[in-house]
MIDRENVO-36730 format. One record per residue (C-alpha): residue number from 1; z, y, x. Coordinates in steps of 0.001 Angstrom, whole numbers. Each point is the difference from the previous one (the first is absolute). Example, Ala and Ser with C-alpha at 12.3 -4.5 7.8 and 13.67 -1.06 7.14 Angstrom:
% MIDRENVO-36730
<num=1 | w=7800 | v=-4500 | u=12300>
<num=2 | w=-660 | v=3440 | u=1370>
This chain:
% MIDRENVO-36730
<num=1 | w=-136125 | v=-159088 | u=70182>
<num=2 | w=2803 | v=1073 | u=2384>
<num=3 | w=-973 | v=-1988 | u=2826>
<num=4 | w=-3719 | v=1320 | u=-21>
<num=5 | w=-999 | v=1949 | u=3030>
<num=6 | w=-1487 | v=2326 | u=-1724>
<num=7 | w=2073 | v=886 | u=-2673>
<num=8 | w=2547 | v=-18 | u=2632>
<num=9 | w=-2022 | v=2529 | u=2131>
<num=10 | w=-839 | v=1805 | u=-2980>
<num=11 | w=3742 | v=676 | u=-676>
<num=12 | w=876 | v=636 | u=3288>
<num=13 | w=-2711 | v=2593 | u=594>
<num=14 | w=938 | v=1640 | u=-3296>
<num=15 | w=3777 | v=-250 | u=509>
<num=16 | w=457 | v=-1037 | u=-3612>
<num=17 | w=3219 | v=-96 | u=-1748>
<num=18 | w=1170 | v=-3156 | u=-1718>
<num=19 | w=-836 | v=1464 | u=-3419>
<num=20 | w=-3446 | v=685 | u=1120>
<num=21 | w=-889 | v=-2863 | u=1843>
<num=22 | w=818 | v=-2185 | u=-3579>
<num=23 | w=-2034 | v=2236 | u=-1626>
<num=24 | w=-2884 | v=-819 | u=2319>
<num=25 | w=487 | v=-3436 | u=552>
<num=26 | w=161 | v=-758 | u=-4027>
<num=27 | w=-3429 | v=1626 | u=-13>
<num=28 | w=-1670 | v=-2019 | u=2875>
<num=29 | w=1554 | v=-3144 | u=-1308>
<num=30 | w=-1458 | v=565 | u=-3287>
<num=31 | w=-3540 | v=641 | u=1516>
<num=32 | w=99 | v=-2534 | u=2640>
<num=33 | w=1051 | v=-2408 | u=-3052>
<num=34 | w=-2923 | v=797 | u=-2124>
<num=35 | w=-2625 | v=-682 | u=3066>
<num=36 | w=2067 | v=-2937 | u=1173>
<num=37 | w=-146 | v=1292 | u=3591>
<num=38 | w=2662 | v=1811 | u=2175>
<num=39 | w=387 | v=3323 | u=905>
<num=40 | w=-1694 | v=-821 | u=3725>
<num=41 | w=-3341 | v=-1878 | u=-1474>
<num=42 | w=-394 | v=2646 | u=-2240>
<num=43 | w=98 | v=2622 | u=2989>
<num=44 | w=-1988 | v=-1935 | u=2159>
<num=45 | w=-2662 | v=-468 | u=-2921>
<num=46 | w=-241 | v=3606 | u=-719>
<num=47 | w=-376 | v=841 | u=3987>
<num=48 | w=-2288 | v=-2771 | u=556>
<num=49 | w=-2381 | v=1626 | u=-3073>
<num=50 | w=149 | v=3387 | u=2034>
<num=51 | w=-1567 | v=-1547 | u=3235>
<num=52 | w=-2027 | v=-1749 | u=-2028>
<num=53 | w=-1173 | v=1984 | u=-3523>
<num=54 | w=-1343 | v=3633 | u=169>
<num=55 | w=192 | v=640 | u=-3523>
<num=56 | w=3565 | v=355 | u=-985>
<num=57 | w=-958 | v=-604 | u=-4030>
<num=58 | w=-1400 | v=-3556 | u=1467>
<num=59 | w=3675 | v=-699 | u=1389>
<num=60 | w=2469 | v=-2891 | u=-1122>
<num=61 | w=2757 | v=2662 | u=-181>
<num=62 | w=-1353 | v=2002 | u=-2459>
<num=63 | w=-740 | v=-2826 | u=-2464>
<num=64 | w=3720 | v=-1355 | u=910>
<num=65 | w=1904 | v=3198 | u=-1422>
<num=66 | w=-2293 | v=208 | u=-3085>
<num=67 | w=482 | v=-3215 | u=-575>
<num=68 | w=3654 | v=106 | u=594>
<num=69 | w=133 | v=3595 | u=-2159>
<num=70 | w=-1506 | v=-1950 | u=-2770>
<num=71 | w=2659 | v=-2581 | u=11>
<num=72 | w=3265 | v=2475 | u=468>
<num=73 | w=-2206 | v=1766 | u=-3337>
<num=74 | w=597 | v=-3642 | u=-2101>
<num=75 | w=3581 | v=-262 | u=769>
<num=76 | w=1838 | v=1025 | u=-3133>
<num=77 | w=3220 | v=761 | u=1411>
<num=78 | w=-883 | v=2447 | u=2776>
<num=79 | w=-413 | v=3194 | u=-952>
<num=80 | w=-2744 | v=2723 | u=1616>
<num=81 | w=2342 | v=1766 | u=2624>
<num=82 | w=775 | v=-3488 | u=1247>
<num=83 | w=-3580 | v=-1238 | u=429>
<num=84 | w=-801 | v=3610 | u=1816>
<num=85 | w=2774 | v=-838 | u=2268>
<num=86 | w=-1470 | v=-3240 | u=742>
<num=87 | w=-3448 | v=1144 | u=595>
<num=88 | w=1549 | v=3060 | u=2348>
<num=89 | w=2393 | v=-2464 | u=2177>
<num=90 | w=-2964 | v=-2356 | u=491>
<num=91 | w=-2851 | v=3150 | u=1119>
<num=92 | w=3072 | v=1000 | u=2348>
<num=93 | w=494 | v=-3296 | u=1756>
<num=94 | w=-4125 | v=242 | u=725>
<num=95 | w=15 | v=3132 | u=773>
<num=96 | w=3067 | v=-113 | u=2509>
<num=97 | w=-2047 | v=-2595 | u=2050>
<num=98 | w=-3247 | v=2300 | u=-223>
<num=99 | w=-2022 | v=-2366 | u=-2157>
<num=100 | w=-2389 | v=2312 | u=-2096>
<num=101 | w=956 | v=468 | u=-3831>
<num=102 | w=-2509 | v=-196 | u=-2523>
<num=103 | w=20 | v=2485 | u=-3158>
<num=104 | w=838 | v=-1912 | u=-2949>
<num=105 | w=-1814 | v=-36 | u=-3212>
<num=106 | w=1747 | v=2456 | u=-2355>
<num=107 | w=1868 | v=-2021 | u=-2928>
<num=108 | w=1309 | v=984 | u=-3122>
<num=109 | w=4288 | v=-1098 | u=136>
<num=110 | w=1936 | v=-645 | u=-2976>
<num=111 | w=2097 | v=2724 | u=-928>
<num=112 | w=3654 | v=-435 | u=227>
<num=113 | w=2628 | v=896 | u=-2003>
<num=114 | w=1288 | v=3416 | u=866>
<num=115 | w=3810 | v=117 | u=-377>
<num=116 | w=1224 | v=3132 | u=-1935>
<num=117 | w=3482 | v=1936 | u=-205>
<num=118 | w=757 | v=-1943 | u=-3018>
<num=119 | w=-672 | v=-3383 | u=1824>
<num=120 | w=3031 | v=602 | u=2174>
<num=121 | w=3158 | v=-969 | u=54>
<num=122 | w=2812 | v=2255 | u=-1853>
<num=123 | w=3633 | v=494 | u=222>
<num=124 | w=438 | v=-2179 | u=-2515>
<num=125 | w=-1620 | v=-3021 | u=1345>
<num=126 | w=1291 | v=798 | u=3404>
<num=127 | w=3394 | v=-510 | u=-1524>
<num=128 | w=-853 | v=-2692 | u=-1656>
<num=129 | w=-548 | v=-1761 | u=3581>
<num=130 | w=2687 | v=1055 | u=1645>
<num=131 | w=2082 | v=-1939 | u=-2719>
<num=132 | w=-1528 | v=-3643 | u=588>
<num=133 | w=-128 | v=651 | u=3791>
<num=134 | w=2583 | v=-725 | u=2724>
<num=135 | w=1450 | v=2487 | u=1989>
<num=136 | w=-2269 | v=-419 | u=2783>
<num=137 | w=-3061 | v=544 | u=-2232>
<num=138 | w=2165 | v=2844 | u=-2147>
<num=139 | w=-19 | v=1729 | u=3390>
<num=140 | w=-3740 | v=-189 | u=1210>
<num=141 | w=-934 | v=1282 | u=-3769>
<num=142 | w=1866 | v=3257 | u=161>
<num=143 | w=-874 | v=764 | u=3571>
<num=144 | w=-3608 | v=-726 | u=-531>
<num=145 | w=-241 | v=1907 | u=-3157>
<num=146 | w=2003 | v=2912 | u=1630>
<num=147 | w=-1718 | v=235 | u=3326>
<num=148 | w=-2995 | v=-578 | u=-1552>
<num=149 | w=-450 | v=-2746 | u=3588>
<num=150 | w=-2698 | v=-2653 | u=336>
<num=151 | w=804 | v=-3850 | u=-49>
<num=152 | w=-849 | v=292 | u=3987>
<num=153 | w=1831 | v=2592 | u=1105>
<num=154 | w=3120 | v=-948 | u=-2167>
<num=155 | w=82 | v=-3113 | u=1304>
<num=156 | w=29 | v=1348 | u=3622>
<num=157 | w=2939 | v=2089 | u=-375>
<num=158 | w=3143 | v=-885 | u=1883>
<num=159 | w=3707 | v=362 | u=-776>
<num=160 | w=251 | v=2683 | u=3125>
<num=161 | w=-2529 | v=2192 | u=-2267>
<num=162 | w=1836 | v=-3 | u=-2794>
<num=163 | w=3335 | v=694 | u=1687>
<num=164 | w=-1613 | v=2189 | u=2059>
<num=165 | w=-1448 | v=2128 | u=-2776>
<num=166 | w=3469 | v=54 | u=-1895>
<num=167 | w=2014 | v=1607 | u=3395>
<num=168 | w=340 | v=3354 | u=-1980>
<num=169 | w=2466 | v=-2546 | u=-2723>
<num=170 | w=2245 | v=-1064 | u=2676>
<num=171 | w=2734 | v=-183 | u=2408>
<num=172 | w=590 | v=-3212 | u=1176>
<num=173 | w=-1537 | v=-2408 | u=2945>
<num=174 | w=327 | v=-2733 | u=-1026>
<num=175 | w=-2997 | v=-1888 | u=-2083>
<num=176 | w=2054 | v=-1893 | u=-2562>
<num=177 | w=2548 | v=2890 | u=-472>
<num=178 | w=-3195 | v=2605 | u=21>
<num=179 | w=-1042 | v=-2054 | u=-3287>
<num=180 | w=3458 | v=-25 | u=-1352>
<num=181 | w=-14 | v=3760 | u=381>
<num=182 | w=-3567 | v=45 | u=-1588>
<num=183 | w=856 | v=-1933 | u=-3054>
<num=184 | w=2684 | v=2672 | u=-782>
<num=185 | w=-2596 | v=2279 | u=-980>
<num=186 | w=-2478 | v=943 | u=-2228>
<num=187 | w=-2171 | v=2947 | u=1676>
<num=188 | w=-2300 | v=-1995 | u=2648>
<num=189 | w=-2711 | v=1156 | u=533>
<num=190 | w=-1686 | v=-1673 | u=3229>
<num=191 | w=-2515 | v=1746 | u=2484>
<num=192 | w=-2085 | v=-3045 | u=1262>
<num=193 | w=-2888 | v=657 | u=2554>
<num=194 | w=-1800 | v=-2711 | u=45>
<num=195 | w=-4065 | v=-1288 | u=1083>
<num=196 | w=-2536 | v=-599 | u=-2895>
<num=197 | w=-1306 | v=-3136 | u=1924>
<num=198 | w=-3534 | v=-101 | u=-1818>
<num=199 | w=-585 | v=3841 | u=2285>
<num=200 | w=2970 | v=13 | u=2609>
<num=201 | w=1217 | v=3659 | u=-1498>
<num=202 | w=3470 | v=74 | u=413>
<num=203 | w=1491 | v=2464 | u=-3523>
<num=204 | w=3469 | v=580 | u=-1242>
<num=205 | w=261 | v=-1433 | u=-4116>
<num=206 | w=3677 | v=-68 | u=-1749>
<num=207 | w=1618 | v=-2346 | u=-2208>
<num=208 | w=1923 | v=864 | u=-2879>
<num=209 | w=3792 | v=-236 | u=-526>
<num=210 | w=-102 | v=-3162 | u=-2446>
<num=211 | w=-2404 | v=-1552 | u=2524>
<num=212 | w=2348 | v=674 | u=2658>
<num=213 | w=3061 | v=-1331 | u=-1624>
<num=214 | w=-1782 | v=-3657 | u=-767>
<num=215 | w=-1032 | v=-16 | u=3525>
<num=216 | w=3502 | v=671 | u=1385>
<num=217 | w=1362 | v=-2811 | u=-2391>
<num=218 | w=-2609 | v=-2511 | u=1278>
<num=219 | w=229 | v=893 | u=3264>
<num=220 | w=4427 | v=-783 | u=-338>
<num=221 | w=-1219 | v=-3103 | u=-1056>
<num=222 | w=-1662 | v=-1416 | u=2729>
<num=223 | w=1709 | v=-1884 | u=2930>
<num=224 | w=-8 | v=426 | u=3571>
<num=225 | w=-2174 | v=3643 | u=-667>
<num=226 | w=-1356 | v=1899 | u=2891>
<num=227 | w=-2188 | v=2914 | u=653>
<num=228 | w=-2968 | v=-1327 | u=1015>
<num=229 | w=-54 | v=-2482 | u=-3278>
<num=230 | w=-2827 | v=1057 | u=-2426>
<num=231 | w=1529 | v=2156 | u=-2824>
<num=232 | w=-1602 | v=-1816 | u=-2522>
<num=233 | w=350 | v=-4026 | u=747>
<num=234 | w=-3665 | v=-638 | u=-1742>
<num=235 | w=-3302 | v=-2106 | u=1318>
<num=236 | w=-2908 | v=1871 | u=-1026>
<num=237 | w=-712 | v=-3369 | u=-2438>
<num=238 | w=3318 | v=-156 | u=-1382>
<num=239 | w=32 | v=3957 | u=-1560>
<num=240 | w=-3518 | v=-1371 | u=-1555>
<num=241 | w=1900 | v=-2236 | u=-1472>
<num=242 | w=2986 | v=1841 | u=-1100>
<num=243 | w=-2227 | v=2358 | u=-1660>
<num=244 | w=-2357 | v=-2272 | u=-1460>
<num=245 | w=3384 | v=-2037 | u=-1989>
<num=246 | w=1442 | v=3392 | u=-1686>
<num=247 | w=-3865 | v=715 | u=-1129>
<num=248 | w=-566 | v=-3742 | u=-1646>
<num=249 | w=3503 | v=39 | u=-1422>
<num=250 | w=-192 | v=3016 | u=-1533>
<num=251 | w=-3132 | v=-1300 | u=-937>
<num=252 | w=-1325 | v=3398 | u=1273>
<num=253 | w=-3810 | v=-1192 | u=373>
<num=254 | w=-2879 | v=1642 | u=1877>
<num=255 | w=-1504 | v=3014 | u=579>
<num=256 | w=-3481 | v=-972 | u=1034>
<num=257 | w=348 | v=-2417 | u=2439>
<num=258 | w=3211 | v=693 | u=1110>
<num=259 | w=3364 | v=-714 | u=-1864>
<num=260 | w=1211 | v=2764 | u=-947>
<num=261 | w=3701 | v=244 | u=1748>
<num=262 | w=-952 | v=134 | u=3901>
<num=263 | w=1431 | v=1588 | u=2901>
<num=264 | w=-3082 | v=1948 | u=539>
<num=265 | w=726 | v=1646 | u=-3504>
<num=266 | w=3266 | v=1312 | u=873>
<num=267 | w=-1791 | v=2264 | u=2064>
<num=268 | w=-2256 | v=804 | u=-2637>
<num=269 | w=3166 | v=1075 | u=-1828>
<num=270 | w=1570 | v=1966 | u=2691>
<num=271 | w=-2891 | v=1807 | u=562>
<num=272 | w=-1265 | v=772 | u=-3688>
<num=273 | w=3844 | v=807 | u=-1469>
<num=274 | w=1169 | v=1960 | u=3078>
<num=275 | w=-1594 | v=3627 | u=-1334>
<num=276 | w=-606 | v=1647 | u=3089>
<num=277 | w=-2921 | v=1419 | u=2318>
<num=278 | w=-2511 | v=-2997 | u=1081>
<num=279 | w=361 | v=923 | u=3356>
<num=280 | w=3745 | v=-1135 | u=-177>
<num=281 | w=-512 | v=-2867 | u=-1327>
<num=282 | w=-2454 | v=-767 | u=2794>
<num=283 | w=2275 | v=589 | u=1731>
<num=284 | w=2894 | v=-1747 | u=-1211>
<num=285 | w=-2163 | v=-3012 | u=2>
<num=286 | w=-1298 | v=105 | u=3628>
<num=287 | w=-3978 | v=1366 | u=-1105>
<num=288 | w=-1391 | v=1214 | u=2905>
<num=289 | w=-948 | v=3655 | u=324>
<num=290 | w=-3950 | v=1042 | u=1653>
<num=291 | w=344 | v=-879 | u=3883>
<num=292 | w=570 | v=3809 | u=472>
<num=293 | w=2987 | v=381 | u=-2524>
<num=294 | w=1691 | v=-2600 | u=1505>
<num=295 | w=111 | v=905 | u=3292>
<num=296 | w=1080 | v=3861 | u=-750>
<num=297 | w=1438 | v=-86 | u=-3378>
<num=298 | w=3503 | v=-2205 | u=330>
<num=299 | w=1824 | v=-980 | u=-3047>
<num=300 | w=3906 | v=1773 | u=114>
<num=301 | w=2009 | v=-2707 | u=-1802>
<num=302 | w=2515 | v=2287 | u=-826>
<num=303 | w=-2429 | v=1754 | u=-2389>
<num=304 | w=-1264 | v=-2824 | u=-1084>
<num=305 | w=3172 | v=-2009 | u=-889>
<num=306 | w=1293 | v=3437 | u=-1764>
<num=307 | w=-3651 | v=-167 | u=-2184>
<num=308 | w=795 | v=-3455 | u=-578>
<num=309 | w=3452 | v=366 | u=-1537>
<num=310 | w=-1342 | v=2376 | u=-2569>
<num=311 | w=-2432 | v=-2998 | u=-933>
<num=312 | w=2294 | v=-2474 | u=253>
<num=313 | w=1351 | v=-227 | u=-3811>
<num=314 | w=-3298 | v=-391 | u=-1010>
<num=315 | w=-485 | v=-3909 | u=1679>
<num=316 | w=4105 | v=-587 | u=-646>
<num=317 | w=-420 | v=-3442 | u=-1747>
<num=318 | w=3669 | v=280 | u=-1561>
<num=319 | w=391 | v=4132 | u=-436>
<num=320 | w=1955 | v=676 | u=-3115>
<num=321 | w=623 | v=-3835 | u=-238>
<num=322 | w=2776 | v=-2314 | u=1480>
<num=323 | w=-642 | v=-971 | u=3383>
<num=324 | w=812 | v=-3947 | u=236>
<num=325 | w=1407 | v=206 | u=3134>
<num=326 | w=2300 | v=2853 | u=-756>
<num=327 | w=3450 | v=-1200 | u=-1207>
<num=328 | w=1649 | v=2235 | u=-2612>
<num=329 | w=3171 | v=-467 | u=-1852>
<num=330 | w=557 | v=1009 | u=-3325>
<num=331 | w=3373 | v=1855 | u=-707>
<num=332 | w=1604 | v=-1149 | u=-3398>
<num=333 | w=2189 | v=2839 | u=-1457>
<num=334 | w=2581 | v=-830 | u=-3138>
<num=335 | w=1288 | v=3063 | u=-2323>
<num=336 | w=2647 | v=-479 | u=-2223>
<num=337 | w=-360 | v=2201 | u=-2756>
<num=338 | w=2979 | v=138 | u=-2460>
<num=339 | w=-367 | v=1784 | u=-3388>
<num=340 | w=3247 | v=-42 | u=-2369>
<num=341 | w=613 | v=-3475 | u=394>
<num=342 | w=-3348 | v=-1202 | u=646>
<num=343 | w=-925 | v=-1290 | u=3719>
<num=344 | w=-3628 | v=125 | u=907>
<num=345 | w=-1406 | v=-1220 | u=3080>
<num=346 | w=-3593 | v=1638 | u=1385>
């Protein structure tokens, strides 16, 4: 599919991110699958039929998407927003090289499972994650359930961000003694600015303390670090299947057609346990604003990290409880008490 010249047009033209471009060629494979053609016979079919057919009901294209509709409709494991994607990415590709759309019969989807407050994730089974993780995973848990941060854009974060957003914490130059200054504390609070990559708005989000004393630890443990290495040392495919291990061994189940402990769910979290304004969660989680907003209203960080930290004990995964990665010593105290001739020791 990569080397077709018109999917390769097609991207180019549409300067496509990577993300985006596997979204669209999953779609086109899938459809050019179920006709057994490729992408460019199906074009060239469809603009041979408009030279050639006046009535656009009477055209091959139109009985190709019902057809193909019908088929996405049988599969059990794909679920109503996915076929609608499918649909949409395939219309697009037409309509990109002006080949006329037909209207599609109305159908009648199956209704999907609408996940509720009480489908998501709590404390408790956030904690419960963190335990049979390693400290890599321990790390991308809090900071996703914290920042309340999609898969995407955690995943493009880089090591410079993080440092960069913890300058206020301090003093040093140097990267490694940075994190050993880091690690001595227990009041971090990062400001990261970073690009929602699904609508290329940049937004500041924060991180909690816990989440940013995992990520210094992880981040001591890796060899050879540099600035420009991703924060988070994660394929896209790998945190899948992270995520999908804790869920199956803590034999967590689904929620619809999903499993129930996701990355995409920590957001959920974050965004449903957080107890502020929705308009800072939007924009906390990089939501874009109307066109207008966004180009005259700006977000002040400092107001919204200060909002923020009067959320923040309400997504602490370990408030009132012992933080695992805190050390703490316990102080044994002996007293002698002597009565008459008694000795008793407390």
């Amino acid at each position: 599919m990569y080397n077709d010249k018109l999917y390769v047009q097609f991207c180019l033209e549409r300067n496509l991110k990577k993300n985006t471009k596997k979204c669209y060629e999953s779609s086109l494979k899938s459809y050019t699958n179920f006709h057994e053609m490729t992408i460019s016979e199906l074009f060239n079919e469809a603009l041979d039929d408009e030279q050639n057919i006046h009535l656009i009901k009477n055209r091959n294209i139109k009985r190709r998407m019902i057809d193909y509709r019908n088929y996405l409709l049988e599969q059990k494991n794909m679920t109503t927003s996915t076929i609608k994607t499918y649909i949409s990415k395939i219309r697009t590709f037409y309509s990109h090289f002006e080949i006329e759309i037909p209207d599609l019969p109305p159908v009648k989807y199956e209704r999907s499972y609408e996940i509720n407050y009480l489908d998501l994730p709590t404390k408790e089974h956030i904690r419960k994650a963190i335990e049979i993780s390693s400290l890599p995973i321990k790390a991308l848990i809090l900071f996703m359930s914290s920042s309340g941060t999609a898969r995407a854009e955690t995943l493009s974060l880089k090591v410079e961000d993080f440092i960069n957003g913890t300058y206020e914490y301090y003093t040093k130059n140097n990267l490694y003694e940075i994190l050993e200054e880091l690690e001595k504390r227990n009041d971090i609070i990062p400001t990261l600015y970073l690009k929602r990559i699904k609508t290329d708005k940049y937004y500041y989000t924060f991180c909690s303390p816990e989440a940013s004393n995992y990520i210094v630890k992880y981040l001591k443990t890796r060899k050879n670090l540099k600035l420009t290495d991703k924060l988070f040392d994660f394929s896209n495919a790998s945190v899948l299947t992270n995520f999908q291990k804790i869920n199956d061994q803590m034999k967590w189940g689904f929620k619809g057609k999903y499993r129930f402990f996701r990355s995409h769910t920590l957001r959920k979290f974050h965004a449903s346990n957080l107890g502020i304004a929705a308009e800072y969660i939007d924009a906390l989680q990089g939501r874009s604003k109307n066109k207008i907003h966004e180009t005259y209203i700006k977000t002040n960080p400092e107001k919204l990290k200060k909002i923020y930290k009067e959320a923040l004990p309400n997504i602490l995964i370990y408030k009132d409880q012992k933080n695992p990665a805190e050390i703490h010593e316990d102080i044994h105290i002996t007293i002698n008490v002597f009565v008459s001739e008694n000795s008793y020791t407390l």
